[in-house]
TIVOKOL-945347 format. One record per residue: x, y, z of N, C-alpha, C in turn. Coordinates in pm, whole numbers. Layout:
N
n.px/n.py/n.pz/ca.px/ca.py/ca.pz/c.px/c.py/c.pz
X/Y/Z/X/Y/Z/X/Y/Z
...
END
This chain:
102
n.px/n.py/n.pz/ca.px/ca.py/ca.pz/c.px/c.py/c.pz
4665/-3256/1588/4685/-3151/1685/4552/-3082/1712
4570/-3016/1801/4428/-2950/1859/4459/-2817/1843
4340/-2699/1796/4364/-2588/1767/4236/-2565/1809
4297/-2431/1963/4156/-2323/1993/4173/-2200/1944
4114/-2156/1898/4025/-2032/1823/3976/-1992/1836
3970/-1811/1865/3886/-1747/1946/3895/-1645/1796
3778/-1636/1761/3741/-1547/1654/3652/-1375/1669
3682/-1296/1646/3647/-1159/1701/3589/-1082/1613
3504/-1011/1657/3452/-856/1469/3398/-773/1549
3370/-652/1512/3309/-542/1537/3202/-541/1517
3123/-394/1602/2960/-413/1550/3001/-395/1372
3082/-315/1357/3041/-291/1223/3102/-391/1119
3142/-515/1176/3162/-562/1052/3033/-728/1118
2964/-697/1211/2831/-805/1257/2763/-813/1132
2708/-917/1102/2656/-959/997/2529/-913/1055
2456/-968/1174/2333/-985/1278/2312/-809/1206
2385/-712/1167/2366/-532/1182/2327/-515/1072
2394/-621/952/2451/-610/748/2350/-726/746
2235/-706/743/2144/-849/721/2199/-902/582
2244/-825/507/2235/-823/352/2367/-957/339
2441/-959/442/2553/-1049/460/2546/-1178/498
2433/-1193/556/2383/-1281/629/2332/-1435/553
2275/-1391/437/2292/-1560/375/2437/-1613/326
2488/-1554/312/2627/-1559/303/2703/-1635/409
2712/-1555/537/2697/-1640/635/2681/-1742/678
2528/-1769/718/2464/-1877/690/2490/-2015/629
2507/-1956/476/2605/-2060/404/2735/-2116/430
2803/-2057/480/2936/-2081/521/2925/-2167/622
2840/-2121/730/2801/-2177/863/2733/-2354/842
2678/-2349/724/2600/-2466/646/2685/-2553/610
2802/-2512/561/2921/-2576/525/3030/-2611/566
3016/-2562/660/3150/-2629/799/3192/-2751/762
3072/-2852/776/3084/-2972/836/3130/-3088/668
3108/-3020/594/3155/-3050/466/3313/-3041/404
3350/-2917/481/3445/-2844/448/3564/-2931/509
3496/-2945/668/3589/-3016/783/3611/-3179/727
3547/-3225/682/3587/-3377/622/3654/-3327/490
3628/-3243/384/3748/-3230/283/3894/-3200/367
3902/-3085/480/4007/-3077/493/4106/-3154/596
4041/-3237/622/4025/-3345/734/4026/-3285/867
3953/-3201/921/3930/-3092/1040/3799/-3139/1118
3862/-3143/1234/3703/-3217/1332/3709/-3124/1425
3568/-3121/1374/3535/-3003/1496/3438/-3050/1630
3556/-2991/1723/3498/-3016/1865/3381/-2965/1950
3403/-2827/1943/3243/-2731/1961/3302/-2565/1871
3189/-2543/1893/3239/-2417/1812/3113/-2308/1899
3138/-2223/1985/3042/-2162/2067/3050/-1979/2034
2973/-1964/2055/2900/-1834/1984/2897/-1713/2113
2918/-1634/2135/2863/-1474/2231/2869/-1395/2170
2709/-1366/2073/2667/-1247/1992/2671/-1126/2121
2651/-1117/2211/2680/-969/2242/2844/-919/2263
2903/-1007/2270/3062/-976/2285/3108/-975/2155
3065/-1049/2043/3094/-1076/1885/3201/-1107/1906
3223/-1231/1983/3338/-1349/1966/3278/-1467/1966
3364/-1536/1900/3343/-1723/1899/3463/-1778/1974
3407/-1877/1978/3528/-2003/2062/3499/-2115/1999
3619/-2157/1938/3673/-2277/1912/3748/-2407/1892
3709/-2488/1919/3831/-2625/1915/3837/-2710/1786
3971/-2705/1753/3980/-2834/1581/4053/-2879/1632
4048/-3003/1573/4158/-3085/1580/4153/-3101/1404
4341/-3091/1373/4389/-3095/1226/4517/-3123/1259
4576/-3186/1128/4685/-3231/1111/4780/-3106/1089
4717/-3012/1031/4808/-2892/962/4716/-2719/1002
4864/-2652/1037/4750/-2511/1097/4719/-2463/962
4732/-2487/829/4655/-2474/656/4553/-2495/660
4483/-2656/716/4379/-2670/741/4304/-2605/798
4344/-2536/924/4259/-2483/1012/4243/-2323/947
4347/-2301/926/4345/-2145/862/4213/-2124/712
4222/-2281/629/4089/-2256/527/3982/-2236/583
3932/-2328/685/3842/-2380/762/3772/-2254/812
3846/-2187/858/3867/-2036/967/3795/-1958/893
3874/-1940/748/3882/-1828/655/3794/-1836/594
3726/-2012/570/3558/-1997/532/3457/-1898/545
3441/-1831/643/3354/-1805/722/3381/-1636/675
3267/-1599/578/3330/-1462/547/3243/-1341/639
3299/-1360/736/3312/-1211/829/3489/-1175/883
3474/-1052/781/3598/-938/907/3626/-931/1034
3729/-1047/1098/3782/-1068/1235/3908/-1050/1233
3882/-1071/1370/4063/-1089/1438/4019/-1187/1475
4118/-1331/1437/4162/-1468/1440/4261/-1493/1536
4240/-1552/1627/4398/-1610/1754/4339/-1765/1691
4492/-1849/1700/4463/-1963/1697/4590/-2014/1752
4554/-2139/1873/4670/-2186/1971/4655/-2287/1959
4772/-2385/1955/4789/-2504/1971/4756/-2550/2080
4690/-2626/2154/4662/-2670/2237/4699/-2830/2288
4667/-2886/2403/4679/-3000/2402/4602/-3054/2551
4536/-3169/2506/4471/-3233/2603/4557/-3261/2779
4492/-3198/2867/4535/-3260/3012/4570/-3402/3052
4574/-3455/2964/4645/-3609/3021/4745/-3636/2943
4749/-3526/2841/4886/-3510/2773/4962/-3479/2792
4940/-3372/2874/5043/-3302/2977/5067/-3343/3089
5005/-3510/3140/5080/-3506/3301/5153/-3631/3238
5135/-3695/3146/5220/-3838/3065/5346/-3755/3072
5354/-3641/2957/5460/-3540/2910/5560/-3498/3063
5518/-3497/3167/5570/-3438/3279/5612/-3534/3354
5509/-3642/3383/5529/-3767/3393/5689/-3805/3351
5701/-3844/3221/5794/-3918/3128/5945/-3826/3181
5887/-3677/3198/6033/-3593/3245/6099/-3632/3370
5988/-3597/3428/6046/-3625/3561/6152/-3779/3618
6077/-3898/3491/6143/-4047/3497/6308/-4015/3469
6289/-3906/3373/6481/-3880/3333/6533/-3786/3390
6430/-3746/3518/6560/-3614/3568/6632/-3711/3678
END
C-alpha cells in the first residue's frame, strides 16, 4: 500500500532553532534508508519546506506499523497525517471493472 505523509512542528519544537537537537536528527535522517529495508518500507520522495516546517511524504508498506516506526524514527515533536493512497491507474482499472457490472 502507499502511504502519504505530511509531517508538521512548530518553530519551537524546529530542530534548525534547538541546534543542540540536531545531530540527533541528522542521525535519524542517516537512517531512514536502513530502517526502510528492516521494516520493509520504500520510500518514494520525502520533500522538505523549512519555512512552513512541514514535510511531504510517500511509502509504500505492507502495514500502517511499519510506516508509523518509520515516521516515529525521526525524533522531532509533530503532528503526523498519514493517508492511504493509491496510484491513478488504480483508480480508473477500479472504476473501469465497476462500471463492467453495473
Amino acid at each position: 500500500m502507499l502511504f502519504h505523509v505530511t509531517m508538521t512542528h512548530t518553530e519551537d519544537n524546529c530542530p534548525n532553532y534547538h541546534r543542540e537537537r540536531m545531530p540527533e536528527v541528522l542521525e535519524a535522517f542517516e537512517n531512514l534508508e536502513a530502517l526502510g529495508k528492516e521494516l520493509n518500507v520504500k520510500l518514494h520522495y520525502f520533500t522538505w519546506c523549512g519555512p512552513d516546517h512541514v514535510a511531504f511524504v510517500l511509502l509504500e508498506a505492507d502495514t500502517l506499523s511499519a510506516v508509523s516506526r518509520y515516521v516515529f524514527s525521526i525524533p522531532i515533536p509533530q503532528d503526523i497525517q498519514v493517508v492511504p493512497v493509491e496510484h491513478l491507474h488504480d483508480t480508473v482499472a477500479m472504476v473501469k471493472a465497476m462500471m463492467e457490472q453495473a
